[in-house]
Structure formats: structure tokens, C-alpha cells
N, C-alpha and C positions, 0 to 999 in steps of 0.2 A: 358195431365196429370192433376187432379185431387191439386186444391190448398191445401194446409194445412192448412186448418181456423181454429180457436180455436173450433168447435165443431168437427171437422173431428179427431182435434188429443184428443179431449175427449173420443170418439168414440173410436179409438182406443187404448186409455187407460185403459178403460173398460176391452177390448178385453183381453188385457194383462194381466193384474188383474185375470182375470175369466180364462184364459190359466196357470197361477201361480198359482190358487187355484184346480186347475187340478190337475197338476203336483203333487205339493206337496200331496193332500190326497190320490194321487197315490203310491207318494214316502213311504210315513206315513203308508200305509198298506202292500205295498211292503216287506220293510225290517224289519217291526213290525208283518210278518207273518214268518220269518224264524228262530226266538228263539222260539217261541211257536211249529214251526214242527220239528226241532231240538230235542228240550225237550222232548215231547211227544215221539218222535220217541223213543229214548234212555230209557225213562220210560215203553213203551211196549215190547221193547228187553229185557230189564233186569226181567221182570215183568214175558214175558215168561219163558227165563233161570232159573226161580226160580222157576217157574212149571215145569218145566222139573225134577229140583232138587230135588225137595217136594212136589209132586200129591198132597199130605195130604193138603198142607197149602193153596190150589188153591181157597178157600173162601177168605181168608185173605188176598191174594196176591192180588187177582184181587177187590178185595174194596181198598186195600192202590193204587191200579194203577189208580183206575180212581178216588180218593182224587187228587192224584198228577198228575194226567192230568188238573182237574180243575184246579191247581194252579198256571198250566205251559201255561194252558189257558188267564188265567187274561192279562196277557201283549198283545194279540193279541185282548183281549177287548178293551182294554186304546186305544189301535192302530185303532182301527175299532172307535171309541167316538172322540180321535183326528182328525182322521178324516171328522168325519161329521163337528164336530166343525170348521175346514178349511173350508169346502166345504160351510155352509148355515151362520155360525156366524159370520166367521169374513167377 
């Protein structure tokens, strides 16, 4: 068996580190992607049902649906940017 020198367990500190910045910009996009399809989802249901309601207004409908897609968007940016900033900054 392999001693534990101060650079074996540096070595392997490393390792850890770099398996933690993993994880986390894993975790960071993981659960920072399920408000954004949530939202979206519920913003194109209703978006239909409203065409369904009002053919007439399906111009208008469908520009305020993808206004508010981008904005339900946003969070799953921050999430994808915290991410990298895990992975390469810190």
C-alpha cells in the first residue's frame, strides 16, 4: 500500500476539489433548469388556451408568450453563468 506523503494527499486534494466543482455546476444547472421549464411550460399552456379562446388576438398572444418566455428564461441563464463560474473561477 501506497504511503501518504504530503504530495500524494495534495494530489488527492486536488482530485476533490475538482470532483466538488463537478458536482456542484452539476447541481447549479440541475435544479436552476427546473423553474425555467416549469415557467415556460405554464406560459405556453396558457398562451395556447388563450388562442383557443381568441383566434383574433393570436398575434398578440403569442409575442407576450415568448416576452415571457425570455423572462422565465433568465434564471436558467444566471444558472448556466453560475455555473461556468464553479467550474473555470473559482
Amino acid at each position: 500500500m501506497e504511503q501518504l506523503t504530503p504530495e500524494v494527499v495534495s494530489e488527492l486534494a486536488k482530485a476533490i476539489a475538482v470532483a466538488g466543482k463537478a458536482i456542484g455546476a452539476g447541481l447549479a444547472m440541475g435544479i436552476g433548469a427546473i423553474g425555467p421549464g416549469v415557467g415556460e411550460g405554464n406560459v405556453g399552456a396558457h398562451a395556447m388556451d388563450a388562442i383557443a379562446r381568441q383566434p383574433e388576438l393570436t398575434n398578440v398572444i403569442t409575442t407576450r408568450m415568448i416576452l415571457a418566455d425570455a423572462i422565465a428564461e433568465t434564471t436558467g441563464i444566471y444558472s448556466l453563468v453560475i455555473a461556468f463560474l464553479i467550474l473555470f473561477a473559482l
